[in-house]
N, C-alpha and C positions, 0 to 999 in steps of 0.2 A: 630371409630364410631362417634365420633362427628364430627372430620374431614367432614367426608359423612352427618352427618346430617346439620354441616349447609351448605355446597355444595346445599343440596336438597333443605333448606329454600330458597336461591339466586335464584335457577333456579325456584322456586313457585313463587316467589315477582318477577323475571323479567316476567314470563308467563303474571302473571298478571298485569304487567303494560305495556304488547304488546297491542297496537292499535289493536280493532276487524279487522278483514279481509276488510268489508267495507268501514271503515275510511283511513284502511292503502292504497287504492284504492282511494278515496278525496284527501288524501295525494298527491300520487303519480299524481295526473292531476294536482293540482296543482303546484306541481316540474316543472312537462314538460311545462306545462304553461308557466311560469315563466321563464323558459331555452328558449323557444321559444320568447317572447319579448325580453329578453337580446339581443337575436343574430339577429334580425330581425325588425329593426328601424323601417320600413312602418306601419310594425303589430301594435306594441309599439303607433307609433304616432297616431294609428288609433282608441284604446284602452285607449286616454288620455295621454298617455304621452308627454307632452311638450318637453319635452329635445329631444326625441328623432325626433322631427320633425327637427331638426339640424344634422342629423347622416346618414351615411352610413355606411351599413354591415362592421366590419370587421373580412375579409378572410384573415386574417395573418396565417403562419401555426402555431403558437404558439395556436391563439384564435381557428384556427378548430383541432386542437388536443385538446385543453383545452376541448370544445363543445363535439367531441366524446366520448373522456373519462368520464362527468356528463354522456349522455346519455346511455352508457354503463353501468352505477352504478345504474341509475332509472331504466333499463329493466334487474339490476339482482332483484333489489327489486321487480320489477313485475313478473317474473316469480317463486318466492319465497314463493306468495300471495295463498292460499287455493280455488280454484275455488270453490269447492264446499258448500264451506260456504255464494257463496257471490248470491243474486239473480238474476233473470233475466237480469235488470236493469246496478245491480252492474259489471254483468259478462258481458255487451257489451262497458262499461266502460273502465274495465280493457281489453279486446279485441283492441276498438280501442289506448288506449295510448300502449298498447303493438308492433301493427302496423306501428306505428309514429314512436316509440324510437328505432324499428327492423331495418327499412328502415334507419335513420337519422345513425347508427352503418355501416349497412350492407354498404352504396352508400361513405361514409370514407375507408373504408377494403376495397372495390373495386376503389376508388380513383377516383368517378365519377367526383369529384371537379377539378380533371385533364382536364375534359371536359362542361369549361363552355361554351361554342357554341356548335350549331347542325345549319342541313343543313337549318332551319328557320330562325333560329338568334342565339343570344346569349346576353351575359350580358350588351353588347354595345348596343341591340334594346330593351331589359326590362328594360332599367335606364330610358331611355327617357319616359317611363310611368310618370316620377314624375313631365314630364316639361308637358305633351299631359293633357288637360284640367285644368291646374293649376292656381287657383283664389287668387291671393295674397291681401286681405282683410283690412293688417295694419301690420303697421313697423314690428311689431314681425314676422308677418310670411313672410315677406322679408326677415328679416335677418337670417331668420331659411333657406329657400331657397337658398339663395346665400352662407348659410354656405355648405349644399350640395355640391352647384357646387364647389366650394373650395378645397374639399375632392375627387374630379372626378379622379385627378392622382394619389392620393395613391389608390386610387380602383382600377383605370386599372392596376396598376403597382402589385398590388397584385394579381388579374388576369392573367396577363400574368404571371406573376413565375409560375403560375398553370400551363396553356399550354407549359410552357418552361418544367415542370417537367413531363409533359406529351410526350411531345418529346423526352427527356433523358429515357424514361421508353420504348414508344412504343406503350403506351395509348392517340393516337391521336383519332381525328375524321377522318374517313376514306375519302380520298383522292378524292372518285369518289362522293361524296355527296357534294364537296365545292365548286364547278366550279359557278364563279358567285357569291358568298359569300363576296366580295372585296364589292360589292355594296351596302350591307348592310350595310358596315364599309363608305363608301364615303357618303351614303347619309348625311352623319351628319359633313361633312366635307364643311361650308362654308361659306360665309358671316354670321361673328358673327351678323348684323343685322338681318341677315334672318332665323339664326339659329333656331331649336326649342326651346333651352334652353332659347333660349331669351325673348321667348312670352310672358310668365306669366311678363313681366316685361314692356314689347313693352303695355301689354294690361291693364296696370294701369289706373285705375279712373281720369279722372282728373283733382279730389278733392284728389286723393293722398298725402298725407303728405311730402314733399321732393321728390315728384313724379320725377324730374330731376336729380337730386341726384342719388336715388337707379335705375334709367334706366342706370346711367353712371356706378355706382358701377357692375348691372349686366352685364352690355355689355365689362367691362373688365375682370371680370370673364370669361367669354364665350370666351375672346379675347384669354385670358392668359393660362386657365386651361384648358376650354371643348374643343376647337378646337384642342388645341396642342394634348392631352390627344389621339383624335381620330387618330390625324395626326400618331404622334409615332406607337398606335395601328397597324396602315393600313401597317405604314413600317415593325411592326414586323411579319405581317400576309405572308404580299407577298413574305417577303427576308430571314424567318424562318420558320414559322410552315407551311405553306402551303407545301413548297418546300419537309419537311419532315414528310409530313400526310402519316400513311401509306397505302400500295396499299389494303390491307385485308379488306373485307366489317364486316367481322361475329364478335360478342361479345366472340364467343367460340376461336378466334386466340389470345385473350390479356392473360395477362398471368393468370393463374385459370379461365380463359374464359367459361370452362362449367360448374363451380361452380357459377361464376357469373353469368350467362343467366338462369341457372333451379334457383337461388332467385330471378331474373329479373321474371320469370316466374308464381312464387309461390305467390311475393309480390303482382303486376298488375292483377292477378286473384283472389287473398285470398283466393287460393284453395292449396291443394296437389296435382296438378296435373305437370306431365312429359310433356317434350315438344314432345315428340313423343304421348301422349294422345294427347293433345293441333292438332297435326298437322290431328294426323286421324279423329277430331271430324269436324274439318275447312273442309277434303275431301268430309266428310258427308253434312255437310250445304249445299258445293257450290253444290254438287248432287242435294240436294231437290231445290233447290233456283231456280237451271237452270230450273228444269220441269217446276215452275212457270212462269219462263219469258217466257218460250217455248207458255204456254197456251196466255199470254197477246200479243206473237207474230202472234196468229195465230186468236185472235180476230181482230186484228188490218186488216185481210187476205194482211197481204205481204208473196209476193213470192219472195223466197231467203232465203238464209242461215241465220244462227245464226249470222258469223263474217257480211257479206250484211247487214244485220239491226243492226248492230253496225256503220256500216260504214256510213253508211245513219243519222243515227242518231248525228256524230258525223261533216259531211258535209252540212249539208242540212240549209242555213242561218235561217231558217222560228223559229228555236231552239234558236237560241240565241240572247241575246237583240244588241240592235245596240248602245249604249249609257250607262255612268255608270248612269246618273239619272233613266234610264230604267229599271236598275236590281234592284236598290237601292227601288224603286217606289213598284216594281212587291215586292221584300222583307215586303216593311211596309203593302201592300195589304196584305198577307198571313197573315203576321204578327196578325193583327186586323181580322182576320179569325181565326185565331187558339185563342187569347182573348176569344173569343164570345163561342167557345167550353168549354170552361172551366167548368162552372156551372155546367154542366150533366156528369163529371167525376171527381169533386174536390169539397170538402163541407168547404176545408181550402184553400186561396188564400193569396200571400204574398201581405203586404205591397208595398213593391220597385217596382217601374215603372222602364222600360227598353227601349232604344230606339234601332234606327237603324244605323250603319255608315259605312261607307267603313275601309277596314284595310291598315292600312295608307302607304302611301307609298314607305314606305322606307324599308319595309321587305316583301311587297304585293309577286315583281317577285315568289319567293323562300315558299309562304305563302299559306298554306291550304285554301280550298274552302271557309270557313266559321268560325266563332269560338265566344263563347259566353264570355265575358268579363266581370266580376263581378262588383259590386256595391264597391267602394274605400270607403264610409263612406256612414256616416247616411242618408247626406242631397244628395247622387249621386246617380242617377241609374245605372241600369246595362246596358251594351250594346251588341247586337245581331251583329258584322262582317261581313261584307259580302264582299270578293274580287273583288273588281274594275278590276285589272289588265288583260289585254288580254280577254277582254271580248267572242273574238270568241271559246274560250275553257270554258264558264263559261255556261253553259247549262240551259234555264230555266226547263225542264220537271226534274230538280234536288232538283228547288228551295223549295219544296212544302216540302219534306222528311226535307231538311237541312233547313228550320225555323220551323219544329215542332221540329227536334233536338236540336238548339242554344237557341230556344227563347221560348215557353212554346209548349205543356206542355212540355218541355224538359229543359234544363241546367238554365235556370233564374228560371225558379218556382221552382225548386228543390232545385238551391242555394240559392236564395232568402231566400225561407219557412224555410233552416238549417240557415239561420244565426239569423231569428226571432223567433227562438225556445228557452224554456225556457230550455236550458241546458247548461253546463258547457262550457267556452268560446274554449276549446282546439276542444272539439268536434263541438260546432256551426265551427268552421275556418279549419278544417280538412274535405281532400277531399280522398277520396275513390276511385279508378279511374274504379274496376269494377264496384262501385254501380253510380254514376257518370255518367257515357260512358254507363253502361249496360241500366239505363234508359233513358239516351237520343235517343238511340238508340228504346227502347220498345214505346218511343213515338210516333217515328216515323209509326211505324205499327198502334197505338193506334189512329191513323187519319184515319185509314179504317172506324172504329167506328164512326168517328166525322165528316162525312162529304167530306174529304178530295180524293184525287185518283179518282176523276169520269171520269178526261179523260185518255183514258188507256196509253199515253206515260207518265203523270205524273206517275202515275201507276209502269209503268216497271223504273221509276226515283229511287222510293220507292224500287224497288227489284234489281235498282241498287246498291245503297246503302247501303242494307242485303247483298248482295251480295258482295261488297267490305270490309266489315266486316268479311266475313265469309274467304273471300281469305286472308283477314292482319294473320288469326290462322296459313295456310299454309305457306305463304310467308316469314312471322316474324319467325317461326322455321324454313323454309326449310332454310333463309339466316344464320340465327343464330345458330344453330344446327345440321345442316345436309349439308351443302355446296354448298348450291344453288348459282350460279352470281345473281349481280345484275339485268342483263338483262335476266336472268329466269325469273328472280320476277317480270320485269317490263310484259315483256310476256303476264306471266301468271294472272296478273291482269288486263292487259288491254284484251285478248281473253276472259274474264268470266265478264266484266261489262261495261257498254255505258260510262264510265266516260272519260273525252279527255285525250290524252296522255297525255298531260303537268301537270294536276293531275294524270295520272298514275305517273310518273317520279316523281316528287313534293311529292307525296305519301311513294313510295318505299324508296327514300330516306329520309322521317321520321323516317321510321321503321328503318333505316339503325341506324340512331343517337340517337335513342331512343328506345334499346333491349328491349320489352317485353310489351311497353304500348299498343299497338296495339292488344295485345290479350284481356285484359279488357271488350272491346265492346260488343262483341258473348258473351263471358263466362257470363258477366253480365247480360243479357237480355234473355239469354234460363235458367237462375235462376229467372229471374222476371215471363217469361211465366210460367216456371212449376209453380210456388209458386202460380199464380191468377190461374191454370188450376185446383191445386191440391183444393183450398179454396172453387171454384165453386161446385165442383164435391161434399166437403166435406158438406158445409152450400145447396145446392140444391138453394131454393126459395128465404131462406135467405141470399144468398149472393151479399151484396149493391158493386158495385162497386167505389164509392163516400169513402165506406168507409173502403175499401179494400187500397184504395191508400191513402189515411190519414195515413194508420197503416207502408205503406211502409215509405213513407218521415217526417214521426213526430220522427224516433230517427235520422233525418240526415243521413252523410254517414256511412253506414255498414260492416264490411264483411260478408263476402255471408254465413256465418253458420249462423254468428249474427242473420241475417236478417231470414235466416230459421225459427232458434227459436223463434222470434218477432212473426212471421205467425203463426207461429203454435199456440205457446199461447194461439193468439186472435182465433183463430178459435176453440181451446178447449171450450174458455171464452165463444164465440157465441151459440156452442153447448151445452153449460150448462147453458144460461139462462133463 
């Protein structure tokens, strides 16, 4: 009996000195936090840390075993944690670090680190981010810089073990997605003068301190380390991994491949849903989608088919600019058109200016239409992309949808407004990709409202683009999950949208190298519509739309339940006051 009673005194004194539910959740963001700057220098240096403005990642297999195992130990402590004690607030908290620490476990157990390139690029074209607008200000941030470059071959070197472990396994990047991939790797292959690692050095003040000095220090650098570093790379590409990419396009061929594609699936949608849900929902979109083009084909009154006004639209020069200043131009126009909208749908505006540039070109060939590029620090904006490359495939009646998508209201105001939110740093820096994607996407619609689509082929631009979204639900399961070729998928997207082959292709082979993000888009934006459909219906008169969209983007990215609850909430609160 005593034994037992004090047994029970122990377990009363530890009860009660357990962290409440919500603290044990502060706790826990702060871990990940903190696991996330250890292993991710840019963050770290961005966040104040000096040291680590001298540093590159390291992908040793010791430190990403080390890294999975913390984050395996944080997400048993979170799913540990009592939901039901914790509120609203607390429970989208613990939601998103849950999401973070699921995925950072789940993408180690699947050995996504085996595949640092995809058919865009890979870690050879995101390093050059640190050289592409880099202002070296005074000695210390020279020599933090050049310590970088220093560090370039144990990177790739640790790198390539990865793809080499990928090749001994069978977890390559698939074979028919690389063709022209070599070029990626050359661009960086050249006169250390001309190099880009070299610029931030080439473009010293000069009242620089030793300004000749650290332009020699850097230009050996670049001589010694970054050159040779790409050079190696290029021979291990062409004379190794290439040669043994394998020929299978689907995530469902690797090995647990259809374990890994339905959490590819689960993760990029933040839903429970099946990729055969997922593929019948895409049959349904592109259903509704076509009637609509049907009707803007027939205002237009052309005579001919569905495939004839594709074809027309994808030939006819009158579509596409003749110059990259021309698209660049036509971009910053819209651009400053979509600004001007702002005010009558947003009562919150970020901070961060955003500009416009071409996507540079050393990954343009092989590079998506468009893509929005974050603000690097305090004092940087963000940048809106626009593909230069091959302009005769770069469609203006396109342009109007993909700059409400990139640049507001879509991917800059959204990102922007989370990182100037007053909430916990994991969450301001944490992306979401259906709330992300799903609103970039609802913005683009959200320009019918603003002005935007009066002339109807930009129009059928906009339900190009629905329309390309709705076919990635199809295309991305039918390749991944159901055995579709490649050139199904290339097919079957270019038959159902005006976009030019070379983004059909460019396209399909995204989805090839990256299972599952492609569903995101749709999933996320027919969760935005229902949720302002259901809030309208619910509030009647009183529903602001100024401040319907405040209550979307004020907790940052979501998952799609999160975000339900968030709605709903505020729509109880509005009906009760």
């Amino acid at each position: 009996m005593r034994v037992a009673l004090l047994l029970l005194t122990a377990l009363l004194c530890s009860c009660a000195n357990s962290p409440a539910p919500q603290y044990q959740v502060e706790q826990l963001l702060d871990d990940s936090w903190q696991l996330q700057l250890a292993s991710q220098p840019t963050l770290a240096q961005r966040y104040g840390n000096v040291a680590a403005a001298s540093q590159l990642a390291n992908l040793s297999p010791e430190n990403l075993s080390a890294i999975a195992t913390k984050q395996q130990l944080l997400l048993d402590q979170a799913n540990a944690i009592d939901v039901a004690q914790l509120n609203l607030e607390q429970q989208a908290n613990l939601a998103i670090v849950k999401h973070q620490l699921q995925n950072g476990v789940d993408s180690y157990r699947y050995h996504e680190h085996y595949r640092p390139i995809s058919a865009e690029g890979g870690f050879h074209t995101y390093l050059a981010q640190m050289a592409r607008g880099q202002q070296l200000k005074n000695e210390t941030q020279a020599a933090a810089y050049l310590a970088r470059l220093e560090q370039i071959p144990r990177y790739f070197t640790e790198q390539t073990h990865w793809l080499q472990q990928g090749i001994n396994s069978g977890n390559t990047v698939p074979k028919a997605v690389l063709i022209g991939f070599e070029q990626s790797i050359d661009a960086f292959i050249t006169a250390p003068v001309d190099n880009i690692y070299y610029q931030p050095f080439a473009n010293l003040s000069d009242d620089f301190p030793n300004r000749s000095q650290w332009q020699q220090r850097g230009l050996d650098a670049v001589t010694t380390k970054v050159v040779p570093s790409y050079q190696r790379f290029a021979a291990f590409y062409q004379n190794h991994y290439y040669p043994a990419a394998r020929s299978s396009i689907a995530a469902s061929a690797l090995v647990d491949g259809n374990d890994y594609y339905a959490n590819r699936v689960r993760h990029f949608t933040t839903l429970n849903m099946t990729a055969e849900q997922v593929h019948q929902l895409g049959l349904t979109e592109v259903a509704r989608i076509r009637s609509e083009m049907a009707a803007v084909i027939e205002e237009l009154d052309f005579h001919g088919s569905f495939a004839e006004f594709l074809t027309y639209l994808r030939t006819d020069p009158r579509f596409y600019p003749q110059t990259a200043n021309e698209l660049l131009y036509y971009a910053a126009h819209l651009s400053k058109q979509a600004d001007a909208m702002l005010p009558k749908f947003f009562a919150t505006l970020p901070r961060t200016p955003y500009g416009v540039k071409a996507v540079p070109t050393e990954i343009a060939p092989k590079y998506t239409t468009g893509r929005y590029s974050g603000s690097s620090g305090n004092d940087q904006p963000g940048y809106y992309w626009v593909n230069t490359y091959a302009l005769d495939k770069r469609p203006l009646y396109e342009m109007e949808a993909l700059t409400l998508h990139e640049a507001v209201p879509g991917h800059h105001l959204q990102i922007s407004l989370a990182s100037e939110l007053a909430l916990h740093p994991l969450r301001r820096n944490y992306y979401i990709s259906a709330f992300g994607e799903g609103w970039g996407l609802y913005s683009e619609k959200l320009g019918l409202e603003g002005g935007f689509y009066r002339d109807p082929y930009s129009n059928f631009g906009r339900l190009t683009y629905e329309m390309w979204r709705a076919c990635r639900l199809v295309v991305d399961t039918g390749m991944h999950a159901q055995g579709w070729s490649r050139q199904q998928a290339i097919d079957y997207l270019a038959s159902n949208t005006a976009l030019s082959l070379h983004n059909v292709t460019t396209e399909v082979d995204r989805y090839i190298g990256w299972p599952g993000q492609a569903l995101s888009y749709k999933i996320g934006e027919l969760t935005l519509w229902r949720l302002r459909h259901h809030a309208e219906q619910q509030l009647g008169e009183d529903f602001d739309i100024r401040q319907f969209h405040d209550q979307i983007l004020k907790g940052g990215s979501l998952p799609m339940t999160q975000l339900e609850q968030q709605i709903n909430a505020w729509i109880a609160a509005r009906q009760g006051a």
